[in-house]
MIVOKE-783769 format. One line per field, with one value per residue: x, y, z of N, C-alpha, C in turn; residue number from 0; residue in three letters. Coordinates in steps of 0.2 Angstrom, whole numbers. Example, Ala and Ser with C-alpha at 12.3 -4.5 7.8 and 13.67 -1.06 7.14 Angstrom:
BEGIN
npx = 66_64
npy = -28_-11
npz = 39_35
capx = 62_68
capy = -22_-5
capz = 39_36
cpx = 66_64
cpy = -16_0
cpz = 39_39
pator = 0_1
milum = ALA_SER
***
This chain:
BEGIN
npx = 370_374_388_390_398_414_430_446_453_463_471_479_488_494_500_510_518_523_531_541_546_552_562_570_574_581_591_598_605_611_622_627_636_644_648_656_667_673_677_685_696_701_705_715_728_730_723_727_739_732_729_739_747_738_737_752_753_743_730_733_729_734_747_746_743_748_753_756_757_769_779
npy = 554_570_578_595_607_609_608_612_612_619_614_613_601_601_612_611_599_605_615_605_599_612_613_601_601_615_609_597_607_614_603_600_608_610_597_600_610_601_591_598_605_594_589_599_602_594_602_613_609_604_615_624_615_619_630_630_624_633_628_618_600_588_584_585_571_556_546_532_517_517_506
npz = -350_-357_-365_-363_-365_-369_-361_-356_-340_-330_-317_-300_-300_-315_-314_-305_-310_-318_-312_-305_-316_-323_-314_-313_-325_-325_-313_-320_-330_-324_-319_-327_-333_-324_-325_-335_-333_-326_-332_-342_-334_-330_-342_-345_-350_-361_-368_-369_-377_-390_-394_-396_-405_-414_-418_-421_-432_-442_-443_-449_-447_-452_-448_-436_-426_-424_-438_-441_-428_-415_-411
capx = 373_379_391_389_403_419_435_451_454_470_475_485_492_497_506_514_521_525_536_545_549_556_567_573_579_588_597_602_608_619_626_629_640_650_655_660_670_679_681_690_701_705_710_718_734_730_719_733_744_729_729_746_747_733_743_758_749_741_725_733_727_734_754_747_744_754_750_757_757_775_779
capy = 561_571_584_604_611_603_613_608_614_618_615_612_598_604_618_607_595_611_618_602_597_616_615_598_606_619_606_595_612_615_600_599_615_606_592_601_612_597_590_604_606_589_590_607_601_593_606_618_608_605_624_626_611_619_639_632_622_635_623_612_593_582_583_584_564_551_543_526_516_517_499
capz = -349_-362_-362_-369_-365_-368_-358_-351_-334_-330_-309_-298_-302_-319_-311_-298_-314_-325_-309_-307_-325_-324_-310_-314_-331_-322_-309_-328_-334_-318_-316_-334_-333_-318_-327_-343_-333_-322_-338_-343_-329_-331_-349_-349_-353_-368_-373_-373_-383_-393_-397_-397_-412_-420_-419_-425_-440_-444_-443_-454_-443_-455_-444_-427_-425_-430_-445_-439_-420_-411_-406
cpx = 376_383_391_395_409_426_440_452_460_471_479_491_497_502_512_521_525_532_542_547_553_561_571_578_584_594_602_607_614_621_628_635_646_652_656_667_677_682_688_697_704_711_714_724_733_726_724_738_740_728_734_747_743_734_748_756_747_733_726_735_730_744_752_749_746_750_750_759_766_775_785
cpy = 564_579_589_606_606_609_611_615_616_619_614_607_599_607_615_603_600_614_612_599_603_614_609_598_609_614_602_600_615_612_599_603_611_602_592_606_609_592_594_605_600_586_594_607_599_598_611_616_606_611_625_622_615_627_638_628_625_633_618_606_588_578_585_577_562_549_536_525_517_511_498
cpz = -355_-360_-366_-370_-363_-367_-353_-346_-330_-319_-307_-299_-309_-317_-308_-305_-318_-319_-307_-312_-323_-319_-310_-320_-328_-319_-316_-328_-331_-317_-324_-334_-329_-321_-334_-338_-328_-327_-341_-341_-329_-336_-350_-351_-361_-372_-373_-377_-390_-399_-398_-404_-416_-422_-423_-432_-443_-447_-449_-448_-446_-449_-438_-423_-428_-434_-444_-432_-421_-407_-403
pator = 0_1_2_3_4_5_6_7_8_9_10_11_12_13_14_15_16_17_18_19_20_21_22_23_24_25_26_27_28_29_30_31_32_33_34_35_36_37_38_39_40_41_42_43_44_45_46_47_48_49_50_51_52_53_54_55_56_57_58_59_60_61_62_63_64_65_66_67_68_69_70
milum = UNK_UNK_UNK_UNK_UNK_UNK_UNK_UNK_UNK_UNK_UNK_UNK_UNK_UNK_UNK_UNK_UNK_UNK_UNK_UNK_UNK_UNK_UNK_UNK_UNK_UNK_UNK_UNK_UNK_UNK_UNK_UNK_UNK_UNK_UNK_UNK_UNK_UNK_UNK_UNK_UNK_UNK_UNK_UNK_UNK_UNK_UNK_UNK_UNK_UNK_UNK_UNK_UNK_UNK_UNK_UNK_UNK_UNK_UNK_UNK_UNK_UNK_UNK_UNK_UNK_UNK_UNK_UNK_UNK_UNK_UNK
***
């Protein structure tokens, strides 16, 4: 048997695959959101003092950290 015509077929299962890859994306992409923003809220103190060290250094990083532990 040979073949003439050579033609991909696009059905339904494609479609079906192409619709859940997308919407598996999306739910990634909203739960990805949710836990940058429970992150957030969990750090939010240190991200203000974060910002405040780095308003009053004038973004100089080098005198935020200590340089040496505290035993």
């Amino acid at each position: 048997m040979r073949y003439s015509s050579a033609s991909v077929m696009l059905d339904w299962h494609i479609f079906l695959g192409a619709l859940i890859f997308f919407i598996l994306c999306g739910i990634l992409i909203f739960q990805n959101q949710i836990w940058e923003e429970e992150d957030y809220s969990r750090n939010k103190k240190w991200y203000k003092w974060k910002a405040s060290a780095i308003e009053s250094n004038k973004a100089d990083l080098s005198k935020i950290y200590p340089t040496s532990k505290r035993e």
